[in-house]
C-alpha positions as CSV (number, residue, x, y, z in Angstrom):
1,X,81.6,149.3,130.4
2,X,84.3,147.0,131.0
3,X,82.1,144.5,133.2
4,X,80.2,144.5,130.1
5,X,82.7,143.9,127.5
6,X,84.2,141.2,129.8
7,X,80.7,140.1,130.1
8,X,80.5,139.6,126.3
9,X,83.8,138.5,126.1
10,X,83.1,135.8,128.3
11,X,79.8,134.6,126.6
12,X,82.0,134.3,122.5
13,X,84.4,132.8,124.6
14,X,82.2,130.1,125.7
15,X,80.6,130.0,122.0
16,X,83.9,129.3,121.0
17,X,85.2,126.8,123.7
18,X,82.0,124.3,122.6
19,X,82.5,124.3,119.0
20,X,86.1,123.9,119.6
21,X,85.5,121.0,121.9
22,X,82.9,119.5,119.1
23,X,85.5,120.2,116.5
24,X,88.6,118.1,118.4
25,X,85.5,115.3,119.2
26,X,84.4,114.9,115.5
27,X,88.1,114.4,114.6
28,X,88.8,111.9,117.5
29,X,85.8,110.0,116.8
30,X,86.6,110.1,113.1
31,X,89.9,107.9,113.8
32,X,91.2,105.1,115.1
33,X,91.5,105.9,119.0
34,X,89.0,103.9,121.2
35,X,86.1,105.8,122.4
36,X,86.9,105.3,126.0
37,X,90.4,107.3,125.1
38,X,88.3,110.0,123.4
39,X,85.9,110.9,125.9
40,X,89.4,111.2,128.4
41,X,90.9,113.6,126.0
42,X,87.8,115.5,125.5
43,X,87.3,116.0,129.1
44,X,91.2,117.3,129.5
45,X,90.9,119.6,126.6
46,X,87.5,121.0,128.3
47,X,89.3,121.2,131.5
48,X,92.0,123.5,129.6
49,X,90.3,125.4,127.3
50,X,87.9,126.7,129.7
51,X,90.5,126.9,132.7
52,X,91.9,129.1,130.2
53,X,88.8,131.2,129.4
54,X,88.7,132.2,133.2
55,X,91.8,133.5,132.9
56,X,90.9,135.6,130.4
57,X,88.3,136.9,132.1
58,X,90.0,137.4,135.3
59,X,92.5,139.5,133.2
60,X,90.2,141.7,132.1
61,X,88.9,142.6,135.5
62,X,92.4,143.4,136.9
63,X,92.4,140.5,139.6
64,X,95.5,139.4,139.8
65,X,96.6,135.9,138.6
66,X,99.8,135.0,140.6
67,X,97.4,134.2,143.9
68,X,95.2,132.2,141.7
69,X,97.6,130.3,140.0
70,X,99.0,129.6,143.7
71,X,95.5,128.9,145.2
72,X,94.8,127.0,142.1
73,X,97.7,124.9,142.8
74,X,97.2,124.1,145.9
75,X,93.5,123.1,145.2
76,X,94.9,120.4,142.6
77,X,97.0,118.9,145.0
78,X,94.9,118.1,147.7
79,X,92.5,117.0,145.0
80,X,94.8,114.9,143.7
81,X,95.4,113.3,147.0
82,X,92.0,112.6,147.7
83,X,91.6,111.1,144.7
84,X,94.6,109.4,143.7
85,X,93.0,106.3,143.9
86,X,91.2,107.0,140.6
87,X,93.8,108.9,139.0
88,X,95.9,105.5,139.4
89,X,92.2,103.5,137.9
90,X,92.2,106.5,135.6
91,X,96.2,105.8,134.5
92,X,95.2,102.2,134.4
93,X,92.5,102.5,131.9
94,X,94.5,104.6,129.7
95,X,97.0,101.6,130.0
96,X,94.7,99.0,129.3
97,X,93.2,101.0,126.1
98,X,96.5,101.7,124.7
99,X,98.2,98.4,125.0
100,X,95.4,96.7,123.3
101,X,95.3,93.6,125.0
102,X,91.4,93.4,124.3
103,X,89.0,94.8,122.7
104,X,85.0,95.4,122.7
105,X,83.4,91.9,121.9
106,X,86.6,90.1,122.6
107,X,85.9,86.9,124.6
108,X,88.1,86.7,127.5
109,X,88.9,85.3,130.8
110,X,90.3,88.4,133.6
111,X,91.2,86.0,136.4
112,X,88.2,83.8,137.1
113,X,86.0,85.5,135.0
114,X,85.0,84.3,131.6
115,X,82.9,86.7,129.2
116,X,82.4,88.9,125.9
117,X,84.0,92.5,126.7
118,X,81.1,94.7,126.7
119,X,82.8,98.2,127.5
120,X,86.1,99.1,128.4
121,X,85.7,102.4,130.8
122,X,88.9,104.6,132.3
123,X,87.8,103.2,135.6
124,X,86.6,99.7,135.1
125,X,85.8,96.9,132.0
126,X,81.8,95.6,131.7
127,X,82.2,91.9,130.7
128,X,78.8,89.9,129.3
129,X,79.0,86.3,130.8
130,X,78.0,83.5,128.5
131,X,74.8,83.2,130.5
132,X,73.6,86.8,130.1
133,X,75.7,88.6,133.5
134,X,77.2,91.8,133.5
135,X,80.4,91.4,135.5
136,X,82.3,95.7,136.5
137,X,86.4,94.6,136.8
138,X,88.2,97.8,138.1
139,X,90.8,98.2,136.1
140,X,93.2,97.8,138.3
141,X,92.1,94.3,138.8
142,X,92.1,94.0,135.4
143,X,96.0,94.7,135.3
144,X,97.3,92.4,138.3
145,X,95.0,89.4,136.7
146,X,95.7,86.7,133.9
147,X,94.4,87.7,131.1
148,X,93.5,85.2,128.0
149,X,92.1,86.5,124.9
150,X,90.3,83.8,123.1
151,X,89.5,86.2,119.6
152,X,92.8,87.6,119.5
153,X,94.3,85.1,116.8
154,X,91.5,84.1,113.4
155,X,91.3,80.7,114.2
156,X,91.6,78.1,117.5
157,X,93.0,74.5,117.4
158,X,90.5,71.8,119.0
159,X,92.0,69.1,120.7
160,X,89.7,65.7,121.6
161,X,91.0,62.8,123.3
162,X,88.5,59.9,122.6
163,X,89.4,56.5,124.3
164,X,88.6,53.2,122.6
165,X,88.9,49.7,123.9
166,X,92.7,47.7,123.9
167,X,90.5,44.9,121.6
168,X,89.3,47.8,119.3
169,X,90.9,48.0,115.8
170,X,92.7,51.0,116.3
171,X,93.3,51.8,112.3
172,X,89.7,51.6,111.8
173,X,89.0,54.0,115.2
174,X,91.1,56.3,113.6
175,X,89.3,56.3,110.4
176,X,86.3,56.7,112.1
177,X,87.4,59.9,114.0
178,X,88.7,61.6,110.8
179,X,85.9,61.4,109.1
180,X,83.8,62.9,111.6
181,X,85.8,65.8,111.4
182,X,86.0,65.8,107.7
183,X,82.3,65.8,107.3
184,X,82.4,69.4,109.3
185,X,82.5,72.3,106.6
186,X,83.8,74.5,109.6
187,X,87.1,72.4,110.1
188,X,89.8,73.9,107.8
189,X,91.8,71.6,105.5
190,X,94.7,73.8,106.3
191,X,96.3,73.0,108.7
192,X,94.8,69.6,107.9
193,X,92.4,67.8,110.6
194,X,95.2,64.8,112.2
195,X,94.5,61.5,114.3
196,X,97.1,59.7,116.9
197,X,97.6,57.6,119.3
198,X,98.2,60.0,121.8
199,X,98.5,57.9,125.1
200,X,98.1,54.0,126.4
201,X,96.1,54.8,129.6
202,X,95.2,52.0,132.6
203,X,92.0,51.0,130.4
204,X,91.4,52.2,127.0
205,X,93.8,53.3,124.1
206,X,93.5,57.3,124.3
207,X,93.1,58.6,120.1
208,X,93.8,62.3,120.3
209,X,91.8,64.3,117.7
210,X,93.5,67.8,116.2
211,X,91.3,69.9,114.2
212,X,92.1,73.8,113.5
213,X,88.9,76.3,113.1
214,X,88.1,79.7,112.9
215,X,87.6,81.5,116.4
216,X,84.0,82.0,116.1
217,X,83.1,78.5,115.4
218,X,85.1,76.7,117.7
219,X,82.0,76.0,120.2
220,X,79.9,74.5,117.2
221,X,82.6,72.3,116.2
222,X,83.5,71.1,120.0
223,X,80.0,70.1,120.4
224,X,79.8,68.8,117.0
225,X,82.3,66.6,117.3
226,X,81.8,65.4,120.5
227,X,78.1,64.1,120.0
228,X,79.0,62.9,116.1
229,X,82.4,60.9,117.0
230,X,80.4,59.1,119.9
231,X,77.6,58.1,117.4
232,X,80.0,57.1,114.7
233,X,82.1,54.8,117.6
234,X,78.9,53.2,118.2
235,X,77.8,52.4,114.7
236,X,81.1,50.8,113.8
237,X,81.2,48.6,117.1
238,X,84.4,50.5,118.2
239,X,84.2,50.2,122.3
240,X,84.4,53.4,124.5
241,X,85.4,51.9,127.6
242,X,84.7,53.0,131.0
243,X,87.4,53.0,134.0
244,X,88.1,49.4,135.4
245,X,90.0,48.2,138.5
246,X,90.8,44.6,139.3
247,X,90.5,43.5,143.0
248,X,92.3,40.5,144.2
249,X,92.3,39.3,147.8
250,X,93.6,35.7,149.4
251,X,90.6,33.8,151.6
252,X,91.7,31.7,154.8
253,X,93.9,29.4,153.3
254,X,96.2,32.1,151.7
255,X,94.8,31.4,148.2
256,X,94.8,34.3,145.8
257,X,91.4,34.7,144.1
């Protein structure tokens, strides 16, 4: 009689462990916290609940718990020194969830690699590379890189240096350049699209171009602008020089030439 009442005891008890673990996962998933955190915390309240459970039924049989708990113990140590290499990947993805430093769809670079975060895992983050590769970073990598977050901020500032001849009206270049950039509907007006003379290199006057967008059109504009202010350069006679160097040399008579 008691093997069956522990028997049935054991059977609710695992009835009740699943609808609580389907319970806490509806209210996790129901919030904020990133699904890589809620599939941890499910998996440590399943470890618990039904840990627990067993010592239910072990109670009920009259085995005593004091050697379990021992044996138990020393079963999760040398687990946990077999393994600790994952439980540091496993602290490190908790890290990296909870200090938000990226998110899913972010575009990043980690290190030397660039791409869209695809899945952020306990152990390791999937990044999408802008030509269609899935790149695994362990975690851990992830932490002890340099990390830039290109969506973190709304909007990006582009910055194009165009250089124009020394004989080139430089008013009029700047001009030119402006309204390039004032034609695109995806430059803001605030903070307002500026032109300068930003350098006066070996061979051309270097006109530096500041625009502001937002994030997700910062490629358009980049190429944008960097076909249209060529085409608009040309069609106003402004020169884009190339790089020059003047030789000079003396022949046998020790004239300079």
């Amino acid at each position: 009689i008691n093997y069956i009442s522990t028997a049935v005891i054991a059977f609710i008890g695992i009835l009740i462990v699943r609808n609580i673990l389907k319970l806490i996962e509806k209210g996790l998933l129901d919030s904020s916290l990133d699904r890589s955190l809620i599939s941890f915390f499910v998996t440590v309240f399943k470890i618990i609940l039904y840990v627990g459970l067993l010592f239910v039924v072990m109670g009920r049989l009259g085995i005593p718990l004091t050697g379990v708990v021992s044996a138990l113990s020393a079963v999760t140590l040398a687990i946990g020194l077999a393994v600790q290499d994952i439980i540091g990947g496993v602290a490190n993805g908790l890290m990296l969830v909870t200090s938000k430093l990226f998110k899913v769809d972010d575009y990043v670079d980690i290190g030397s690699v660039s791409g869209s975060v695809k899945e952020i895992k306990l152990l390791h983050t999937i990044l999408v590379t802008p030509d269609n590769k899935t790149v695994t970073i362990p975690n851990k990598t992830v932490f002890s890189s340099e990390i830039t977050n290109y969506s973190a901020m709304k909007q990006r500032r582009i910055d194009m240096v165009v250089g124009v001849d020394y004989d080139s009206d430089i008013e009029k270049a700047k001009k030119v350049i402006l309204n390039v950039a004032l034609k695109n509907n995806s430059v803001l007006e605030n903070p307002a699209p500026m032109v300068m003379v930003k350098n006066l290199a070996d061979s051309e006057v270097q006109i530096l171009l500041r625009v502001w967008v937002n994030s997700e059109d910062y490629w358009n504009v980049t190429w944008y602008l960097n076909e249209n202010v060529l085409k608009a350069l040309n069609n106003n006679n402004i020169s884009v020089p190339f790089p020059q160097l003047t030789l000079s040399y003396r022949d046998n008579g020790g004239m300079e030439k």
